[in-house]
Each structure stands twice: as structure tokens, then as C-alpha cells.
N, C-alpha and C positions, 0 to 999 in steps of 0.2 A: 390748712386742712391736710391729715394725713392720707396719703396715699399707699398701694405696694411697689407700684412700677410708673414711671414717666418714662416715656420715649420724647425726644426732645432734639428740636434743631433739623427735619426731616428736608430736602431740598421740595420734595413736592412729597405732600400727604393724599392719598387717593381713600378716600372716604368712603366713596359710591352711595352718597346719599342720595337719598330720590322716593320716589313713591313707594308705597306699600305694593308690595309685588312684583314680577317678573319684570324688564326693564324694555321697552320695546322701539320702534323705531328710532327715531333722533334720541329720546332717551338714554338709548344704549354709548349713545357717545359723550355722554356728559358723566364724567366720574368724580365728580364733587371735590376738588382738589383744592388743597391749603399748604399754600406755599411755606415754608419756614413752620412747615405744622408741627403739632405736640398732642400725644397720645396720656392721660391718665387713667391708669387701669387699679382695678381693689377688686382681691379675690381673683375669678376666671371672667369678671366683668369690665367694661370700656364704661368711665364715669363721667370724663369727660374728653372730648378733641376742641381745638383748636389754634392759634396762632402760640409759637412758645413761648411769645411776651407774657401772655393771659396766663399760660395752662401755669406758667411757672409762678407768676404771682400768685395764683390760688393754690396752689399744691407745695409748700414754704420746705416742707419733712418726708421726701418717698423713702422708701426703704433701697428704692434702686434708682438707678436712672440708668437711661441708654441712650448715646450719645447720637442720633442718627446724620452726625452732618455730611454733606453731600450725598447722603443716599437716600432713596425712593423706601416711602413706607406704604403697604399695600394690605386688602386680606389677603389671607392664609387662599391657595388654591383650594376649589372644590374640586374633585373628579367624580362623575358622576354616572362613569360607564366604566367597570373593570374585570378580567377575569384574571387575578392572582394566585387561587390556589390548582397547583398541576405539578405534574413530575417531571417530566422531560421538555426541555426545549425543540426545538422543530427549525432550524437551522439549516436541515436540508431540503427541505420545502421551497427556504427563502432561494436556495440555489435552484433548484426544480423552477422558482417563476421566472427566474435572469435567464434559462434557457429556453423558455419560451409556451411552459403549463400554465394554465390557467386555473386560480383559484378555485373554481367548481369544476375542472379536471381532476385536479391531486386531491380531493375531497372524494370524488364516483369511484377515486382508484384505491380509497382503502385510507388516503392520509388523510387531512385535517383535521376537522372537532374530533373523528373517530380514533383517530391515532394518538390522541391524548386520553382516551377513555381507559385502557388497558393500566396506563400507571395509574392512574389516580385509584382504578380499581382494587392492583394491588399490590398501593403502595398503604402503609398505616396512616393513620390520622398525627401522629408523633412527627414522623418525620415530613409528610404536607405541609405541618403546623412552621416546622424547621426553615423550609425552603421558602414558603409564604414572608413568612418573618423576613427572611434576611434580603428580599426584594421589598417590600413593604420601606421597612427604613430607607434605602435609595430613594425610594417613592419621596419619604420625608424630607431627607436631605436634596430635594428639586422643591420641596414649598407647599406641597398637600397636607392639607389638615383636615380633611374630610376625604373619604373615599367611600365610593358602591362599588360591593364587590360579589359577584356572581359566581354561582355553583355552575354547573352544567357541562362537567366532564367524569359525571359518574352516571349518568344515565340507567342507574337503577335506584330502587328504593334507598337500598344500604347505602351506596356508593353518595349519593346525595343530600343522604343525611350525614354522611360521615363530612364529606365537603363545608357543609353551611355550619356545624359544630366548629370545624378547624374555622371559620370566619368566625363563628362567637369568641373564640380562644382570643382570637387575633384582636378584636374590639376588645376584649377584657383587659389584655394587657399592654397592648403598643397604646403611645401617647395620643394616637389621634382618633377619632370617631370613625367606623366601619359600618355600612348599611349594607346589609344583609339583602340578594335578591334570589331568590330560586328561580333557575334555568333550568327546568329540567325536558322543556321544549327548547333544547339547544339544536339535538339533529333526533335522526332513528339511529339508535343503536346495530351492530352488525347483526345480531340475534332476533332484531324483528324489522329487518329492512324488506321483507319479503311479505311481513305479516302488520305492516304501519299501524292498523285498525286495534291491532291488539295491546302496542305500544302506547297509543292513546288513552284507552282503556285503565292501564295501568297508572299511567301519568295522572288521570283525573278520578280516578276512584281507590287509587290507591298512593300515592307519591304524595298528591295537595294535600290530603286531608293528613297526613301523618306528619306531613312539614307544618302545617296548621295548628296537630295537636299538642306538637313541641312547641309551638313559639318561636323558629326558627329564622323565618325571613316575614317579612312585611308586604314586599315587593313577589310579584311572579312576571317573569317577562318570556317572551318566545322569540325565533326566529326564523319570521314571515318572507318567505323567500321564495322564489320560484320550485328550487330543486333540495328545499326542508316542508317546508310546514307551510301547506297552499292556503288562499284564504278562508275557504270554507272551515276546514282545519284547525286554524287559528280562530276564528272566532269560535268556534264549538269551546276550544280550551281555553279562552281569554275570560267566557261566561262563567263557564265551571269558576274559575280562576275568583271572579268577582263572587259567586255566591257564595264561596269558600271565606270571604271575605280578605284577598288578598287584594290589595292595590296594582297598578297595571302599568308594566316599561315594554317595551316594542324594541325587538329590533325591524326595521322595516322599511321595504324598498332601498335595499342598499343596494342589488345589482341590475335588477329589473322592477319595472311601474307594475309593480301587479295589484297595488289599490292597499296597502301595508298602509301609506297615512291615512286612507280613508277610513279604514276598518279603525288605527288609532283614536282617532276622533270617535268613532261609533260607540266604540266601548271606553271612553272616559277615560282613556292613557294618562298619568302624569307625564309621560316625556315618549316621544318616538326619536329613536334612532338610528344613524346611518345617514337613510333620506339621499341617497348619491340619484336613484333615480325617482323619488317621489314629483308627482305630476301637479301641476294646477291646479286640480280637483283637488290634490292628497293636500297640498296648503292650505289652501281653504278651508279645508274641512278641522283641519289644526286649527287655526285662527280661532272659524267657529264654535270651537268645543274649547280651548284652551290649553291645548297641548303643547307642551312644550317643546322644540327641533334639538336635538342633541344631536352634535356635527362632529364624527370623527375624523378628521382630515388624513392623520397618520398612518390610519388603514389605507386607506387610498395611495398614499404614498408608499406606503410598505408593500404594497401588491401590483408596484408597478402598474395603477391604471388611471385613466383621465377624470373621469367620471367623480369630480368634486360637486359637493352636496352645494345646488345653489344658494348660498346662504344672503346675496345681494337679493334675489327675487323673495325670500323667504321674510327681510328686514323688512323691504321696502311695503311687504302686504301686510307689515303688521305681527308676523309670529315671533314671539320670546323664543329665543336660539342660543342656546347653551353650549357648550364645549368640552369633550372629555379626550381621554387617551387610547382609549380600549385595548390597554396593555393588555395581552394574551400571547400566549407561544408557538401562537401561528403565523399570523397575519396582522400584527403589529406590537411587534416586541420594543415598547415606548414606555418609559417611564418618567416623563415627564411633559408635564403640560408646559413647561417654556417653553417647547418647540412646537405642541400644538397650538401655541398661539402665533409662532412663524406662519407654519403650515395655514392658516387660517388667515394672515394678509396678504401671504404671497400668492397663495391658491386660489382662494374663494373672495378675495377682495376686502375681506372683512379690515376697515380702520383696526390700532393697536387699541383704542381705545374700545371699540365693541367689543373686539376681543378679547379683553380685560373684563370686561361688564359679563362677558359669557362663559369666562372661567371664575367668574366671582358670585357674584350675588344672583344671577341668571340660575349657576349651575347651583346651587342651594336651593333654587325654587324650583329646581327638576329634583329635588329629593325630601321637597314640604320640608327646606327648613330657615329659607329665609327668614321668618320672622327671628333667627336666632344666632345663624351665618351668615357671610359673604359680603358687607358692607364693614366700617368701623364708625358706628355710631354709638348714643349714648344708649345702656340696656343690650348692647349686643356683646357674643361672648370674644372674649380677645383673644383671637385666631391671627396672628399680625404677622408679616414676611417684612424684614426688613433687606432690602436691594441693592446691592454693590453697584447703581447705574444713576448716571445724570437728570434721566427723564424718563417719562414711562414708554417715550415713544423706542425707547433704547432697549427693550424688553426683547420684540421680536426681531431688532436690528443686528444684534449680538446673538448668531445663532449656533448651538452645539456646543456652548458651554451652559455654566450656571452660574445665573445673578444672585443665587439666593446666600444672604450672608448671613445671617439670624432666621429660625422658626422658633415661634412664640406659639403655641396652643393653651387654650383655656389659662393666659395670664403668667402661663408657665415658658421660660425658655427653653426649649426643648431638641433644638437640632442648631451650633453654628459651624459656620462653614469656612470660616475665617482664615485668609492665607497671613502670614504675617510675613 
């Protein structure tokens, strides 16, 4: 039988086959693994896996083959939290928290999300597109074949439209798939810090519905925060947000419990995130509703603080817990999930192997698109990492470099990394 592509000879194949949907307790740590496995792919599709005794006797004529011996074959990473497109890096910030500012200080004093609004204001949509781009590829060259990426440092009409446009450019033409979110409840702008009510106003009678009538983003997410967007707030906008017919991401309870998961759950969230201080109740009420925990460990690291998302109490009750980077040029300048999956056994407890299952097929179904990423099964699209390491337990043990020695998207080879 003819094929395009065999992968062949894998030391462990990590399949992440499993149930239909989000991956949850013990589940999470079962990554369907086939040892001496073999990938055949036709077209951007996975037709068969197997042992490569099998895959090879039925597959007699590929047009390729990839020879994977001693290395780890995986999906493709998903990231599922990012804010890529901006003008300046924020560099002195990171020096500002090593002397002893706090986060929500350099924020009140004029810096943070706010100090990223002025470039992106104006800077063109050209050269955004420029700078997006050529971190974007790094992004690739670490094993992302999927990426959510957020607007919400133009905090006006123009400025956030101009934003989600440069993210359309970006899915149009880089090799991997781009999900579109508008943030345009990221902060209050300097112009209506004094006047919030009118800021709102704008966002939800004038922002959603012109993002809506372009087809811009899919997704609307806010961020529900003590000293942004109180809960009252946030839900008034999460509403609008739903009747506008946008689907719903959270940023929430990242620094203080102030009921961000519970309000998630209220309003039907696909994914809340952060969650460093989400409570008892705020779990629950995830579980309840079906929300998914997206856990960014590397802001927490980046911002020098303790305050990791308990992701051990979050498993054990049962909640689907995903994993991203939340690259942004504040507070976690991270472009690669190999390291948020250190951060995530070293920090939060999380096995390599959850945390595999939470950068894979977990984070696909915080972006409704498991039925199509994040596992290598038969019908799924081949988004495939092939892994310069002995085992998968070798992923997060090998920290601050990069395993990734082939990206394969939609069937395609598209990033290697090969030292020779």
C-alpha cells in the first residue's frame, strides 16, 4: 500500500490515545506509548501507527521515510495562551522585579500591559507583522504546531483591529495553525483610567461588535483581576462577549481568589487561566461546568513569585489542566513549552507524563480542537515532533535546551533542527 511519509523505528511512540475528550485524572498519565513504533502518514493525515514490524509490512512504497531510531516521537506542541504580536520588549521591568517591584506596582506606575500600548499603537501593521513573524518561527523551532494568540495591547478600536489582522496575516502564512483571541479587556487604557465605565462602554458596544463583523477572532477573553477588571465587570463583558457570539478564555485568579474560576464556570469558559490563586469553590465550579485549567508556570517563574497554580489539587478533583507559555514581553518572555513542562514537574508536581498529556491533547481541547490535534491517531492531522531524547521522562530532565529535532505539521516537514 502506497503511502507519503513513514516515520519508522521511534524508541517510544507517544500516541496519547485515549478517550474522546479532555484527558483527566490517572488518564493524564497514560500516553499510549509503542515502543519500536511507526507513523504512516498520506496527505496532512496519520493513516496508520503502529509497531514498525507492521506499519512496514503494510506500507511496501512511501515516497519518504524518517528514520526515527533512538529518538522519541510525540505530537506537535499545542500553546494555548499567547500574546505575540507587540513592539517593544520590557526588559527593564524584568530588572525592576529582581530589585524588589512587584508586578501590580510597575503596572499602577505607568509600566506593564500599559507600556506596551503606545508601540503597538504606533507602530504599522507591516512591521508588527515583521517582528511577530520572526519570534513565531522560534516559537516553531521549540515543537509548536498550534498556537492562541491574543490582541490586547492596542486597547482601542483601530489599534485591536489592526492587532488581530497582523494574527490573520500570521495564520495565513507561517506553517502552523494561529487561533485568533481578542483581548481587548486586557487593562484600562491611560485615557480612560479615571473614566473605566466609559472604557467598557466602548469595548462592548463598540470593539466586540466590529471584531465580530470582521470575523476576526473566535475567542474573547478578559483579565479578571483584583487591580483590572473586578468581577462584577467581567461578567457584564463575558455576557455581552457571549451574545455577540463569541466563545469565552479567562484570564483568572492569577494573583488574588477573587472568584475569576467561579465567574469561569458561570459563564461557560472553554479554558480559565492562570488560576495561581483560584480557591476550592473556583475548582469545583470548573469541574462542574467543564472548564478547562490552563496553568502557566513560567509567569510565575518569570515574576519571581511562589504562588504556583495548584495543579496536584486541580488533577486529583478531577479538572482537564492544560498547559501554555504565555509568552508576552512582560511577565514571561518564554517561548517554549519544553521548559513549561519543567516548570510544571518541578513546581507544581505535575508527572512528565501529565505534563505531556497537558501540552498535547489536554491543550487542543482548550482550543475545541481535539477531535483534530494533539494525539497521533488514525484520522488525526500529522502535527508530529520528532525528539533527540531516550524517553519522554528525558523531556523535562534536559532543561534549557531543545529536544526538538524534526517539526512535521499537517504531513509536512517543516522545522529541523539537526546538529550534525
Amino acid at each position: 500500500m502506497k503511502t507519503d511519509l513513514l516515520i519508522i523505528n521511534a524508541i517510544e511512540l507517544l500516541t496519547l490515545a485515549g478517550p474522546n475528550g479532555p484527558r483527566t485524572g490517572s488518564e493524564m498519565n497514560d500516553l499510549g506509548i509503542i515502543k519500536n513504533g511507526a507513523i504512516a502518514i498520506k496527505a496532512d493525515k496519520i493513516i496508520d501507527v503502529g509497531s514498525t514490524e507492521n506499519i512496514i509490512k503494510k506500507y511496501d512504497d512511501p515516497s519518504t521515510i524518517i528514520d526515527a531510531s533512538d529518538k522519541v516521537v510525540m505530537p506537535g506542541f499545542v500553546d494555548p495562551h499567547t500574546h505575540p504580536v507587540f513592539k517593544q520588549t520590557r526588559e527593564k521591568e524584568f530588572e525592576m522585579r529582581i530589585k524588589g517591584k512587584s508586578y501590580v506596582e510597575i503596572s499602577q506606575s505607568g509600566g506593564g500591559i500599559r507600556s506596551s500600548i503606545t508601540g503597538v499603537r504606533e507602530t504599522s501593521e507591516e512591521e508588527l507583522y515583521k517582528l511577530a513573524e520572526k519570534r513565531i518561527n522560534k516559537i516553531i523551532s521549540n515543537g509548536t504546531t498550534t498556537l492562541e494568540a491574543k490582541s490586547g495591547y492596542g486597547l482601542s478600536t483601530e489599534s485591536e483591529i489592526k492587532m488581530l489582522k497582523v494574527i490573520k496575516k500570521l495564520d495565513e502564512n507561517l506553517p502552523i495553525d494561529i487561533i485568533p483571541t481578542f483581548l481587548g479587556a486586557h487593562e484600562f487604557p491611560t485615557e480612560y483610567k479615571d473614566d473605566k465605565e466609559k472604557y467598557i462602554d466602548i469595548l462592548m458596544n463598540e470593539m466586540m461588535p466590529k471584531v465580530r463583523e470582521m470575523n476576526l477572532a473566535e475567542y474573547c477573553d478578559i483579565f479578571t483581576e483584583d487591580h483590572v477588571y473586578n468581577i462584577e465587570q467581567s461578567r457584564r463583558i463575558l455576557n455581552r462577549a457571549k451574545d455577540l457570539g463569541f466563545k469565552i478564555r479567562m484570564h483568572a485568579d492569577e494573583i488574588k481568589p477573587i472568584g475569576g474560576a467561579e465567574l469561569a464556570g458561570e459563564v461557560g469558559a472553554v479554558s480559565a487561566d492562570h488560576l495561581g490563586a483560584a480557591s476550592d469553590k473556583g475548582i469545583k465550579a470548573m469541574c462542574d461546568y467543564g472548564v478547562i485549567a490552563t496553568l502557566l508556570p513560567g509567569t510565575i517563574f518569570s515574576l519571581g513569585m511562589k504562588s504556583y497554580a495548584r495543579a496536584r489539587d486541580m488533577i486529583e478533583a478531577g479538572l482537564a489542566v492544560a498547559l501554555a507559555t504565555d509568552y508576552n514581553p512582560g511577565s514571561c518572555n518564554c517561548d517554549s513549552m519544553q521548559f513549561v513542562i519543567t516548570l510544571a514537574c518541578l513546581q507544581m508536581k505535575m508527572t512528565p507524563a501529565e505534563a505531556i498529556t497537558a501540552s498535547t491533547i489536554n491543550a487542543a481541547y482548550s482550543l475545541e480542537l481535539g477531535d483534530k490535534i494533539g494525539s497521533l491517531e488514525i484520522g488525526m492531522k500529522a502535527d508530529i515532533l520528532i525528539m533527540d531524547m531516550p524517553s519522554y521522562q528525558y523531556l523535562p530532565y534536559l532543561f534549557g535546551s531543545n529536544n526538538v529535532e524534526t517539526v512535521i505539521k499537517n504531513g509536512k516537514v517543516i522545522r529541523e533542527n539537526r546538529i550534525q
